[in-house]
C-alpha positions in Angstrom: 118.1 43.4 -42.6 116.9 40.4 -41.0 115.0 40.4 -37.4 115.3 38.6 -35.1 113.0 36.7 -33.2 113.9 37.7 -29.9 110.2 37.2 -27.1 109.3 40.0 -25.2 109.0 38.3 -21.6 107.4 40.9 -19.3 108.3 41.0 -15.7 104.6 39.2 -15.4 105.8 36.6 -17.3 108.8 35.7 -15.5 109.4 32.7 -13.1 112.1 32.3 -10.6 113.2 28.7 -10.8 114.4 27.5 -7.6 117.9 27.6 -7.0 119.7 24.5 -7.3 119.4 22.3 -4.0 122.4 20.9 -2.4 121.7 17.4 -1.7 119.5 16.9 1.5 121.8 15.2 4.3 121.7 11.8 4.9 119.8 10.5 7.8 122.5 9.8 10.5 123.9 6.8 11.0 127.1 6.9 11.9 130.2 8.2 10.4 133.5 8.7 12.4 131.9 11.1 14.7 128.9 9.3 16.0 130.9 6.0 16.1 133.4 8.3 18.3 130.5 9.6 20.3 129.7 5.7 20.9 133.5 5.2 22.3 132.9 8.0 24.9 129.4 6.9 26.1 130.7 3.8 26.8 133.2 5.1 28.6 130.6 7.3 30.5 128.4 4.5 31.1 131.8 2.6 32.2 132.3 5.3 35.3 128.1 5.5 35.9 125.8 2.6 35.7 129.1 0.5 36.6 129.9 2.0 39.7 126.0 2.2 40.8 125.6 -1.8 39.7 128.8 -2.5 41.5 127.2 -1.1 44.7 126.6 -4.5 46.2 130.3 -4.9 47.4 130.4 -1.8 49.0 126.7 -2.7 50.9 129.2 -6.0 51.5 131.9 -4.0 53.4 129.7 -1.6 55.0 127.5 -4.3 56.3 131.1 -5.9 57.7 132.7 -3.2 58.2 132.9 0.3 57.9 129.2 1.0 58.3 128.8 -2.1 60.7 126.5 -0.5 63.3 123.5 0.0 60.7 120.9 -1.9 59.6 121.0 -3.8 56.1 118.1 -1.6 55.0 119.4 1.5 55.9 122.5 0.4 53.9 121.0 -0.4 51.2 119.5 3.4 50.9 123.3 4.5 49.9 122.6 2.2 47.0 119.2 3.1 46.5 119.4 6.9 46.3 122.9 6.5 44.3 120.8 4.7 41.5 118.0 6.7 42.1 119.6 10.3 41.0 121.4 8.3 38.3 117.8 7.8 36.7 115.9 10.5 37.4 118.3 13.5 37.3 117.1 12.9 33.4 114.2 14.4 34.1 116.3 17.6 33.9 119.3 16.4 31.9 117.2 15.5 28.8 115.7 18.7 28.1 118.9 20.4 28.6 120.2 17.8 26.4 117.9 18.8 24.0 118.2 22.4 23.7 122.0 22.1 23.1 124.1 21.7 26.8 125.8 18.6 26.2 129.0 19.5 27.0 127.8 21.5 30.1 126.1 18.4 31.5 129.2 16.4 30.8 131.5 18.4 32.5 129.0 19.3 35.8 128.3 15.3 35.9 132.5 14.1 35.5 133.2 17.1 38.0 130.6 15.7 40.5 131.1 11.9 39.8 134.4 12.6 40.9 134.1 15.4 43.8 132.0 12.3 45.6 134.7 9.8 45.1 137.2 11.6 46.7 134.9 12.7 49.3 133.6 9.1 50.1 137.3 8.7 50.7 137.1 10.9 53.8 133.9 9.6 54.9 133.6 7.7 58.4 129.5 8.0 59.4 126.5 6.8 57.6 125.3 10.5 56.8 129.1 10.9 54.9 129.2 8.1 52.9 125.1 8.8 51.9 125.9 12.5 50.7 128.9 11.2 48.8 128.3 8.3 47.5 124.2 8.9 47.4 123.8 12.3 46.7 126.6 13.5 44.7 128.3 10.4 42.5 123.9 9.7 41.6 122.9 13.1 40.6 126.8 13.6 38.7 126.3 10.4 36.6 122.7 11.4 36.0 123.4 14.4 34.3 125.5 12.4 31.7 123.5 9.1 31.7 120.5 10.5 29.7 122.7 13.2 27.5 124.6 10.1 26.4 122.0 8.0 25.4 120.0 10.1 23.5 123.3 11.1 21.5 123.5 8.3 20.5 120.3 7.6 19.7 119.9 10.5 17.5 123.0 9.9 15.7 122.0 6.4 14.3 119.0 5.2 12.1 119.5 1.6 11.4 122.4 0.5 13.7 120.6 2.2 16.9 120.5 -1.3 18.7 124.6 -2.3 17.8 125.5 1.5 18.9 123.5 1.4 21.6 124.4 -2.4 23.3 128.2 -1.3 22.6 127.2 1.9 24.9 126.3 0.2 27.1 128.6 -2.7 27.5 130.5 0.3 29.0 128.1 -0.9 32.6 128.7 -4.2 32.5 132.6 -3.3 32.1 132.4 -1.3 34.9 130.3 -3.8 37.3 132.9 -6.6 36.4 136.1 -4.3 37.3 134.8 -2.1 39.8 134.3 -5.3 42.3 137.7 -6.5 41.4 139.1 -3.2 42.2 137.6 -3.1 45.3 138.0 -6.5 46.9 141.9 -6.4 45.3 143.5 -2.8 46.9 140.9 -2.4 49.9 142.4 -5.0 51.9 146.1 -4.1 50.7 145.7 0.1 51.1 142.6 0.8 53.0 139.4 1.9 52.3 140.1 6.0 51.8 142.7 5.0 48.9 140.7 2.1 47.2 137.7 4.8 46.8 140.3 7.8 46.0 141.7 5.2 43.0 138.1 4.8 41.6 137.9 8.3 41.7 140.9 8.6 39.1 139.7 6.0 37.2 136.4 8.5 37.0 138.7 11.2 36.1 140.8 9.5 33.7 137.6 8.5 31.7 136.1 11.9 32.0 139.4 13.8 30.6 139.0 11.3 28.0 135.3 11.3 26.7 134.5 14.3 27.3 137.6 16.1 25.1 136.0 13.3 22.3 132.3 14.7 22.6 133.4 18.3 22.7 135.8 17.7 19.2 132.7 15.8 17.1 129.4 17.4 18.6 128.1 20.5 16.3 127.1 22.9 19.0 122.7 22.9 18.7 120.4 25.3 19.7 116.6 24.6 19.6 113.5 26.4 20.6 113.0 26.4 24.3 110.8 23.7 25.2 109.3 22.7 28.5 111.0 20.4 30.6 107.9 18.1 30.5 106.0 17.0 27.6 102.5 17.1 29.2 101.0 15.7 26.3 102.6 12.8 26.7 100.4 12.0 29.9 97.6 11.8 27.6 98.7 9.0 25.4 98.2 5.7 25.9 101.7 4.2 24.9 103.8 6.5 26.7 102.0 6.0 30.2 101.9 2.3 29.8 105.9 2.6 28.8 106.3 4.9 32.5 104.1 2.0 34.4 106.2 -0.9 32.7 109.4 1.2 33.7 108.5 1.9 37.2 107.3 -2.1 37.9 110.8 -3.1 35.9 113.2 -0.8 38.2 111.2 -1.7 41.4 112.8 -5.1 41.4 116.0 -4.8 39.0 118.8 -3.7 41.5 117.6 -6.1 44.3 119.8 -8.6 43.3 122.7 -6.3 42.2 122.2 -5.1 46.3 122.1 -8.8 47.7 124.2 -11.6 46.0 127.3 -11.1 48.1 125.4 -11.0 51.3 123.3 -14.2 50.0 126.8 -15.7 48.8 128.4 -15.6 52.0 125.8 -15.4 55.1 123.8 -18.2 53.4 126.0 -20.2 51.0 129.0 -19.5 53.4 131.6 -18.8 50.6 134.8 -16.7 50.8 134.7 -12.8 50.9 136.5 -12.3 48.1 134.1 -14.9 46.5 131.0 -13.3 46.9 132.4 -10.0 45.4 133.4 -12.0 42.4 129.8 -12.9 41.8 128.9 -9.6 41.3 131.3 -9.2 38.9 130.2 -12.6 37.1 126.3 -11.3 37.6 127.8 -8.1 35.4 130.1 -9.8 32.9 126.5 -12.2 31.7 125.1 -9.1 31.6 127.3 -7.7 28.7 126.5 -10.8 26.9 122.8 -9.9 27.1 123.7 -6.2 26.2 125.5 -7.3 23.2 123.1 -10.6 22.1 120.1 -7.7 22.1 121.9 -5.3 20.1 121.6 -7.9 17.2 118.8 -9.3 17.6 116.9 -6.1 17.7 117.5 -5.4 14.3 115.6 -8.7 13.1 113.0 -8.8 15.9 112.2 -5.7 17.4 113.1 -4.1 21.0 109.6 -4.5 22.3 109.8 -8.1 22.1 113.1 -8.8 23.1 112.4 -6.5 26.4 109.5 -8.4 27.2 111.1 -11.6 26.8 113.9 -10.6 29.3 111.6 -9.2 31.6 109.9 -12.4 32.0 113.2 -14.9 32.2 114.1 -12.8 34.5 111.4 -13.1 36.4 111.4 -16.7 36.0 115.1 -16.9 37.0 114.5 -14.8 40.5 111.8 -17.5 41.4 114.3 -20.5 40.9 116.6 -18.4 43.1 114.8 -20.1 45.8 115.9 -23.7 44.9 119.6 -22.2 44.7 121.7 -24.1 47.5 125.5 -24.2 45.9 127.9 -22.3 45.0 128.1 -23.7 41.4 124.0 -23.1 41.2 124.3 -19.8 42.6 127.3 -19.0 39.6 124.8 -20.3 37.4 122.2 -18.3 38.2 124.4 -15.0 38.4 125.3 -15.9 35.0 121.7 -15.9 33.6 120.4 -13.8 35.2 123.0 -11.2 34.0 122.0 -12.0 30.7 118.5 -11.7 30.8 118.3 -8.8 33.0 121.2 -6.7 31.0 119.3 -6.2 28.2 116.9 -3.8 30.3 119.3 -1.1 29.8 120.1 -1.6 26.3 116.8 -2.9 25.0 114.1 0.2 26.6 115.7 3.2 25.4 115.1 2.0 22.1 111.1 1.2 23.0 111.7 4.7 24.6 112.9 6.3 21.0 110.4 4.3 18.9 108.1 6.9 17.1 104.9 5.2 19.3 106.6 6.5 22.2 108.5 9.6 20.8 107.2 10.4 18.0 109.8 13.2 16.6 113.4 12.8 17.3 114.0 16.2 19.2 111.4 14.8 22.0 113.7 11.7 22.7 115.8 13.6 25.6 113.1 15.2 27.2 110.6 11.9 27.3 113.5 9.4 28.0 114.0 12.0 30.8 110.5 11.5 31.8 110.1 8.2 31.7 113.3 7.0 33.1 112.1 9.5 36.1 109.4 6.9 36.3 111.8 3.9 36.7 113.6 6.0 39.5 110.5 5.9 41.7 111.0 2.0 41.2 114.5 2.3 42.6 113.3 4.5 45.0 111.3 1.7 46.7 112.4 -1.5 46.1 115.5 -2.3 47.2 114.7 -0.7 50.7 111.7 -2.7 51.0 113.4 -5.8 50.1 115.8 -5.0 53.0 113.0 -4.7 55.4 111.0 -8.0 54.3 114.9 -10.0 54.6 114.9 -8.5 57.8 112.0 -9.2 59.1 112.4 -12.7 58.1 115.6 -13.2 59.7 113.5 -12.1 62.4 110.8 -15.0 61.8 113.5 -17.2 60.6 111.6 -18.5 57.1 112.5 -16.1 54.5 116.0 -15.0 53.3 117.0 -12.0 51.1 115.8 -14.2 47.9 111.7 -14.5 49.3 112.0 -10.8 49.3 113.3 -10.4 45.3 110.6 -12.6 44.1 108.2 -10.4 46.0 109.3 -7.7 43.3 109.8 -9.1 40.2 106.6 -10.5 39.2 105.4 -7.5 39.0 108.1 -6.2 36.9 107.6 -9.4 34.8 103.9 -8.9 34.6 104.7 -5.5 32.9 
């Protein structure tokens, strides 16, 4: 009988070996489902920064119009706290966004961008049209402004900057057609109908993107976290990113406010012209949009921010030497080209790892930060009001003295 050599392994002896790993997943960057959460953010950004960039045709109207009886400054708060809770509602928004509400924050925002429309619709006094417009369509599109930006931005590695600049294309869409809407039906069907259409364009898009978002996002839960990152006060980067925001902002919406009131109180063009300029000032800005999504990838957000900063910059001081209508064209052109690609060039400075240093912080610091930018909103376009006003008064400045007053400290930044 032969034996076998058979080892006698002793429970001491024996060693687990670790069960096979399934592959580790793939960083994301894209796939159907983030490139379908990129077709409904730009369809959110269509119905939010669109309608708050647009703004300067309503001011137009108002200022003519509806809302004749007030000041240009006081106009120019509708505007101002419209873009205000657009931007800092994140403050909120992006923590929420990060423990797992998206599709809450979606559904609140659509419902209130909405609700305000059809209310501006009824709206007769200054106090109306401030809660509507002001109050409800700013703090509705800022709970889905930040939401839908740090979607994106968490579902893309490599392509961040082309996923992003189509995103937000969805703005400069919407501050091209928006005006066009406007100055087309309001003259032909009144103003309650022209703002109660909007408001089913902002359905329409809603009942679209929001379906979309709700099919391809995996529900997430994290860890409750705070809504502010405190620690982030303490370093360096971030706080210089809040002061560059909040000098940026200050000055960015002055001209979006002023260039139909510029186009036809000093240039003397047509009404339905100077509505069309905002609409051109938009359309240059989705060339920007789209020219930084490339060129990001080769040179690096942080550089091509700083760049448009400063031509913009640049561009408000040769406002001053604007006198034509095909000058003034011109400069609505470039300056909606170097001043688009704010939008679409800081949130990626925002998600960089120097300034968010793990990807489940990006909603709650883009949330802080772009609260910083707000308080910029907050301020300038009101001031810029008063300094036109008071030198209407004194009879040596117009509305474009009191934008380069702004933006060189933006540019500086």
């Amino acid at each position: 009988m032969v034996a076998t050599d058979k080892p006698t392994v002793t429970p001491q002896e024996t060693t687990t070996l670790p069960p096979a790993s399934s592959p580790a997943p793939s960083p994301p960057n894209g796939g159907l489902a983030a490139w379908v959460g990129v077709f409904a953010g730009f369809l959110l950004f269509f119905t939010t920064w669109g309608f708050s960039t647009a703004y300067g045709a309503f001011q137009h109207f108002y200022q003519t119009d509806l809302l004749r009886d007030r000041s240009p400054p006081q106009l120019s708060w509708i505007g101002t706290v419209n873009a205000f809770f657009l931007i800092s509602t994140g403050v909120i928004a992006g923590p929420l966004f990060d423990r797992g509400f998206l599709i809450h924050l979606m559904v609140a925002g659509c419902f209130l961008t909405t609700l305000g429309l059809m209310m501006l619709s009824l709206s007769q006094k200054y106090y109306q049209v401030l809660l509507s417009q002001g109050f409800c369509c700013g703090i509705g599109s800022g709970l889905i402004y930040v939401p839908a930006l740090s979607l994106v931005l968490t579902s893309f590695t490599s392509r961040k900057g082309i996923a992003l600049g189509m995103v937000t294309c969805g703005a400069s869409i919407g501050g091209v057609l928006f005006p066009i809407i406007f100055i087309r039906l309001q003259p032909q069907i009144g103003f309650p109908w022209t703002a109660r259409v909007m408001g089913f364009i902002q359905l329409g898009c809603s009942c679209v993107a929001v379906p979309l978002l709700m099919a391809t996002t995996k529900p997430k839960r994290s860890s409750p976290r705070q809504l502010i990152h405190w620690g982030a006060l303490k370093e360096w980067s971030f706080n210089a990113c809040g002061v560059a925001n909040f000098l940026m902002f200050m000055a960015y919406f002055v001209p979006l406010f002023y260039v139909p009131f510029f186009a036809s109180q000093v240039l003397e063009t047509s009404t339905e012209m100077s509505f069309y300029l905002v609409s051109i000032l938009n359309a240059g800005s989705a060339v920007g949009r789209l020219g930084s999504a490339l060129l990001t990838q080769r040179l690096g957000a942080g550089l091509i921010l700083s760049v448009s900063v400063t031509a913009s910059a640049v561009l408000i001081f040769g406002w001053i030497g604007v006198k034509t209508q095909a000058s003034f064209i011109t400069f609505c052109v470039l300056f909606g080209i170097s001043s688009g690609v704010l939008i679409s060039a800081n949130p990626l400075v925002i998600a960089h790892s120097v300034v968010s240093p793990t990807p489940a912080m990006i909603g709650t610091r883009m949330g802080m930060l772009w609260f910083a930018a707000s308080l910029g909103v907050l301020i300038g376009a009101p001031i810029a009001g008063a300094l036109r006003a008071m030198a209407e008064e004194m009879g040596i400045l117009d509305c474009r003295h009191s934008a380069v007053l702004s933006w060189p400290a933006g540019g500086s930044s």
